[in-house]
N, C-alpha and C positions, 0 to 999 in steps of 0.2 A: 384299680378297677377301671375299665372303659367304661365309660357309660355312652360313646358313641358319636354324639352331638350335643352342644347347644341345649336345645329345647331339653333332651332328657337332665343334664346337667344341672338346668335350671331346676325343672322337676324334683330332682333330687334335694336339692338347697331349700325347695320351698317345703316338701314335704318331713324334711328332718327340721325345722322350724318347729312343728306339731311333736314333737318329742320331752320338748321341756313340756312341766306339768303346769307350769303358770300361763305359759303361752297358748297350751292347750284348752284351757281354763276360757281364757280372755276370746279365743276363737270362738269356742261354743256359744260362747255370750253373744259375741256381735252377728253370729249365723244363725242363734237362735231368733231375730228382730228381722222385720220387714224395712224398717227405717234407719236410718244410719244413729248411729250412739257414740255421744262424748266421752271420753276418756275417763272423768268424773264418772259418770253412768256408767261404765266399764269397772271402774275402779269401785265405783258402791254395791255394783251387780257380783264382783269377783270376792270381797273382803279385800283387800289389795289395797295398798297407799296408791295416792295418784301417780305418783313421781313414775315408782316402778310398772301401774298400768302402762304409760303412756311411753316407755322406754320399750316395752316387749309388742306393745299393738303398733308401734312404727317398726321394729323389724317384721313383723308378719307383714305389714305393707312393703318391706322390701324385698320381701319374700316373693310377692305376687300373690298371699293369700288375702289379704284387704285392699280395698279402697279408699282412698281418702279425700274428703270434701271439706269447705269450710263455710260454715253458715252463722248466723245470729240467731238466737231464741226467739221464736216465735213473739212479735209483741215487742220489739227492741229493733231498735233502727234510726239513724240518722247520727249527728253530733252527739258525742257520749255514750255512746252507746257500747263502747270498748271491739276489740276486737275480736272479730269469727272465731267462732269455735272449732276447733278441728274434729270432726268427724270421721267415726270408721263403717262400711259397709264389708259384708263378704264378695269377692272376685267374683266374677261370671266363668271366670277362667278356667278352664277343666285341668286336672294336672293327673298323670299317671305314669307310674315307671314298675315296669317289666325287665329283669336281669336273667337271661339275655334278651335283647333286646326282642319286642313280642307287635306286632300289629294287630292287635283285635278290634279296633276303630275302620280300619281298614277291610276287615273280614263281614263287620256289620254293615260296612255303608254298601259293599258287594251285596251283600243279601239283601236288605230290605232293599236294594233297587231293583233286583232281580226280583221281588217279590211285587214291586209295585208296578213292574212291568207286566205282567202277567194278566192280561184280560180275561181268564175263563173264571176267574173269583175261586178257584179250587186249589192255587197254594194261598192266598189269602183264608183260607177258610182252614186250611190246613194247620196254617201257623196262628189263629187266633184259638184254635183246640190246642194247640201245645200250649199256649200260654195259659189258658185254664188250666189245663193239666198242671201245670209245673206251680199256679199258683195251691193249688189242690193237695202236691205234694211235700212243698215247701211250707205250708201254714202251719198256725199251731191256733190253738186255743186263745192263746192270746195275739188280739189282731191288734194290737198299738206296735208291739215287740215285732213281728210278723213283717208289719209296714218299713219300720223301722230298719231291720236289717233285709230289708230290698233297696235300703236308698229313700224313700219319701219323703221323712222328713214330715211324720202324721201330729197337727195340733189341732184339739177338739175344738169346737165351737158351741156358743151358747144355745144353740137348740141340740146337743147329738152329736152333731154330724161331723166330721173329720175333715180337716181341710189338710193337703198335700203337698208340703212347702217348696218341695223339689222334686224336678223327672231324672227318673233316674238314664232316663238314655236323650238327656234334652238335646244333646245335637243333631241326634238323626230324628229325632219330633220335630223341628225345624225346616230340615230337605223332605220329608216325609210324614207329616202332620197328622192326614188320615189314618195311615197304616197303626204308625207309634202308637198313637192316642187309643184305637183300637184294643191293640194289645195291650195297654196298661190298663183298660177296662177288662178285661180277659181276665190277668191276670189277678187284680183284685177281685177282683167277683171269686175267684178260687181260692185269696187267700180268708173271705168273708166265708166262703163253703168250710172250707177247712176249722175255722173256727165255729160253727157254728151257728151261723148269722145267714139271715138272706141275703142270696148276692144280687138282688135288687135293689139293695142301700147303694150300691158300687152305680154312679152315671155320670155322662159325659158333661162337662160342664167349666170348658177354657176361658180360663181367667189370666193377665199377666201375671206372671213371677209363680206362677202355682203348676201344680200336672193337671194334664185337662181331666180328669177323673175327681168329684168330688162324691164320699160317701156321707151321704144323708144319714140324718138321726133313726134310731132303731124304730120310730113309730112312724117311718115315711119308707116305703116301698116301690116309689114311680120308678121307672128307668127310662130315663131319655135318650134316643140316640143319633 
């Protein structure tokens, strides 16, 4: 098989990492946490001996699907204090492979520039009605599952509300912040419709490491914009 270049090569390597059911296991763990988590923590979170945690979350670091840090426990420092713990995070790193080889990273950043170029606000308005729509026709009843498979990465919060651990288009929310953000308010607000829910829970609200979109608990209704 060509796979081309490089980059997709590596893609390849890093994405069949996620194949074994242990390693797969150990990913979810450490992607499922805002804060990085020891191998220990990994290994109590999975059922997993340490040994074998810490054998499969260093090749997923070589993989390019973790990160790795080393810190001391909170509260521990100085002479004796033994050595840093090694720490894993999930990559920021985006990875995707298309056989044959596909540019649709490339077909996005066309459009939304071509979209943000556009001063009459009427393909902008255009493409913020599609993304309702498509949220509208894509939802279900159940809006966790819904969120879920668009990419978000939906975990509730102690009042309600759904906090959105991941964008799913985070590199072009980046060069185009307004537009994206936008449309991922669109489009929730449609998959809130589709389930049933006011799509007034669905408001803007950019935080780091989260999609600028947080939806409020089912007894708060503001929409900020």
């Amino acid at each position: 098989m060509d796979i081309g270049d490089d980059v997709d090569r590596d893609s390849v390597a890093g994405l069949s990492s996620l194949g074994d059911p242990v390693r797969r296991r150990l990913y979810d763990c450490v992607a499922a946490r805002d804060e990085a988590i020891t191998r220990d923590d990994a290994a109590a979170a999975t059922g997993i001996g340490r040994s074998l945690a810490a054998y499969h979350l260093d090749k997923l670091a070589e993989a390019g699907l973790l990160t790795v840090d080393y810190a001391r426990p909170p509260g521990r420092g100085g002479p004796g204090a033994g050595r840093p713990a090694k720490r894993y995070t999930r990559t920021q790193q985006e990875m995707a492979v298309t056989i044959p080889p596909r540019n649709y990273a490339l077909l996005a950043t066309l459009v939304t520039t071509a979209v943000a170029a556009d001063t009459t606000g009427t393909v902008r308005a255009a493409v913020d009605a599609a993304a309702r729509a498509a949220g509208q026709a894509a939802g279900t009843t159940d809006l966790m599952d819904a969120l879920r498979a668009h990419g978000y990465e939906p975990a509730t919060d102690p009042d309600g509300g759904i906090e959105l651990r991941n964008c799913p288009f985070h590199r072009l929310a980046r060069e185009h912040t307004e537009l994206v953000c936008g449309l991922n308010l669109e489009l929730i607000a449609g998959l809130l419709e589709a389930a049933g829910q006011a799509p007034q829970r669905a408001a803007l609200h950019p935080r780091p490491g989260r999609c600028c979109v947080l939806v409020h608990g089912s007894d708060r209704h503001d929409h900020t914009t």
